[in-house]
N, C-alpha and C positions, 0 to 999 in steps of 0.2 A: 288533581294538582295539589289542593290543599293537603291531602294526606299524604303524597309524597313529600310536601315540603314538612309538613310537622317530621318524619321520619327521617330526613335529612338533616334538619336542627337538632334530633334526638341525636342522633350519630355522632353530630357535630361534638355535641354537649359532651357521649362519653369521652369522646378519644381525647377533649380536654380536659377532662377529669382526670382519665391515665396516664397522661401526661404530668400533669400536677403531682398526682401520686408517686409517678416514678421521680421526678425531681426533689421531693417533699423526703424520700426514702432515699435519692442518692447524698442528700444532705447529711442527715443521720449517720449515716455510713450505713446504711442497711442496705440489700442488694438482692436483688432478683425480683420475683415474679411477688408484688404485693408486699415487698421488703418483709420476707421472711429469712433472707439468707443473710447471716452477719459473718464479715469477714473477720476471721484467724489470724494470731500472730505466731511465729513456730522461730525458736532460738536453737541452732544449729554451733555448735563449737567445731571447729574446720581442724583441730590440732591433730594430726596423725592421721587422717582424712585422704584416701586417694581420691584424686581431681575428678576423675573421669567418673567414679561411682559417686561421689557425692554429689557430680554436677546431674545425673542423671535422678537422684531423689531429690536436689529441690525443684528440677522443672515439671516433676511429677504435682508435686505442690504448686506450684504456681499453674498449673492448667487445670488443678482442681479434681484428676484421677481418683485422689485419696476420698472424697465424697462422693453418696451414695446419687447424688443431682446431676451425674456429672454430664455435661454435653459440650460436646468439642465446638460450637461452635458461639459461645458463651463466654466472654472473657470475665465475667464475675464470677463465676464459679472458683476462681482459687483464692489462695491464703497468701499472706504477707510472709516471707522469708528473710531473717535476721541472720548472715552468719556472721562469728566472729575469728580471732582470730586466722584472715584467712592468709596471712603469711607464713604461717606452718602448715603447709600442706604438701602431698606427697604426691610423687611422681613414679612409677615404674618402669622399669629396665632402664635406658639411657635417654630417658628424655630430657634428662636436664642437660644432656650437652647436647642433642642433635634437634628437639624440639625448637621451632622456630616460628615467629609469626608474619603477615606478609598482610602490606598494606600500600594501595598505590595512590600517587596524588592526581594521578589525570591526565599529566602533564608528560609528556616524551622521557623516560627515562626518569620516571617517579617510583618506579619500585622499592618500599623500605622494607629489609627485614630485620626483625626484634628478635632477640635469642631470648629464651623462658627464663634465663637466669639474669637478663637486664632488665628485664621487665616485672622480676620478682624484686630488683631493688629499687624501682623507680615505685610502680605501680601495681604491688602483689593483690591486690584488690580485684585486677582486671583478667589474672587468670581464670579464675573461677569466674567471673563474667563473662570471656567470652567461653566458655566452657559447658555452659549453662543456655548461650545463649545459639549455640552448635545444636543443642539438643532439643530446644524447641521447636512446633512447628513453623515453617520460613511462611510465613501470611502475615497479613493487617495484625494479627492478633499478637506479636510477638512480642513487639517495641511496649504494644500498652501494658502484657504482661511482664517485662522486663522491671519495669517503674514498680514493681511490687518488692521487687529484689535489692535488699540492702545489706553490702558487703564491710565489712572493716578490718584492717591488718591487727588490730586491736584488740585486748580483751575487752574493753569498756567500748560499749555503744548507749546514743541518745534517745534509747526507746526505751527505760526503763517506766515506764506509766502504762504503756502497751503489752507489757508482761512481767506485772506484778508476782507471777507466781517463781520465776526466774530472777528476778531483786531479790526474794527472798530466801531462796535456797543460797545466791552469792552474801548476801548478809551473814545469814549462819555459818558457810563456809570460812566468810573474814572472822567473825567471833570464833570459831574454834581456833582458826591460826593464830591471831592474837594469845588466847589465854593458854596454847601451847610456846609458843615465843615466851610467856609471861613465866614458866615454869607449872603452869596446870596440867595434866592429865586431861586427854580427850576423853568424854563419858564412854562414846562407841569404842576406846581401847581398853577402858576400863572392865563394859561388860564384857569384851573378847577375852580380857586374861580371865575371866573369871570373877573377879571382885565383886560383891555384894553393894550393887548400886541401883536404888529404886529406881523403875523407870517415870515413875509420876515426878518425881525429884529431879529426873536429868531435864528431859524436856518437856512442854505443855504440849497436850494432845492435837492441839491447833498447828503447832510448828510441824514444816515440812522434814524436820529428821525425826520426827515419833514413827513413819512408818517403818523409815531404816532402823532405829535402836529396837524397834518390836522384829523385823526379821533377826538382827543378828541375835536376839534373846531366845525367839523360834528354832532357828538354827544350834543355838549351844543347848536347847534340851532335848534336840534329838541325838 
């Protein structure tokens, strides 16, 4: 008896310990098995974008496909999805005038249907939501996976801290527009016509256009 009971408190003890662990790691935001897995943020531009193929890559992401961990019945296994502007996006053959959506209230003669082109001016946000959310699989795991998905008709969204590497490439792209507005030459048209423009000079090897001004320098000496 005694030794069953010490092995019963032993027991007792881990599965509070794993517990604590996994609480301790869901805090962090670290995820899975011994908070080894850290969730991703992935920035998607929707502009020229057909609905149906873009809804089907980000729910690939958001179930976590795209890692090599992956097990379907796991909802931490996927990544955070950022898309933006998703008021430009595209449709095929006639679905902007026949595509329709259909929602009932309950109630005897609650049938609403939404045309895709009033509901791209009310709430173009929601195409690609429910688009996305057509494509998941219909379980428990759907809705939690959904909450990872964040849409804006916008080019600016409020996760710039969560993908710092995406600030920065929009940063660079405002400064070149700027000192082209301003009457400067962009460096990357510079070395395109050819002109004799150090590359240590254009930009610092740290900044995310040094790898594009080294291809297009690559490219004009072959």
């Amino acid at each position: 008896r005694k030794q069953k009971k010490a092995m019963s408190t032993t027991s007792t003890a881990a599965a509070a310990a794993a517990a604590a662990a996994a609480k301790a790691a869901a805090k962090t935001g670290l995820r899975g098995v011994g908070g080894m897995i850290k969730q991703r943020w992935h920035l998607i531009d929707a502009e020229g974008e057909v609905v149906g193929r873009l809804a089907s890559r980000v729910a690939q992401v958001l179930m976590g496909k795209h890692n090599a961990n992956y097990k379907p019945h796991m909802v931490d296994r996927g990544d955070v999805v950022v898309v933006v502007n998703a008021d430009r996006v595209k449709l095929t053959g006639k679905k902007w005038d026949q595509k329709v959506y259909y929602h009932h209230t309950g109630f005897p003669g609650g049938l609403k249907v939404t045309p895709v082109r009033r509901l791209l001016e009310r709430k173009p946000e929601q195409i690609l939501k429910k688009a996305v959310s057509s494509m998941l699989p219909k379980n428990k795991l759907r809705r939690r996976r959904l909450r990872n998905l964040r849409v804006y008709a916008a080019p600016e969204h409020p996760h710039v801290a969560q993908l710092p590497q995406s600030a920065a490439v929009d940063a660079a792209k405002a400064a070149a527009t700027a000192a082209e507005a301003a009457g400067h030459r962009d460096p990357l048209a510079q070395l395109l016509d050819g002109d004799d423009v150090p590359l240590v000079q254009v930009v610092h090897p740290d900044d995310p256009l040094f790898a594009e001004l080294e291809d297009a320098v690559n490219k004009q000496a072959k």
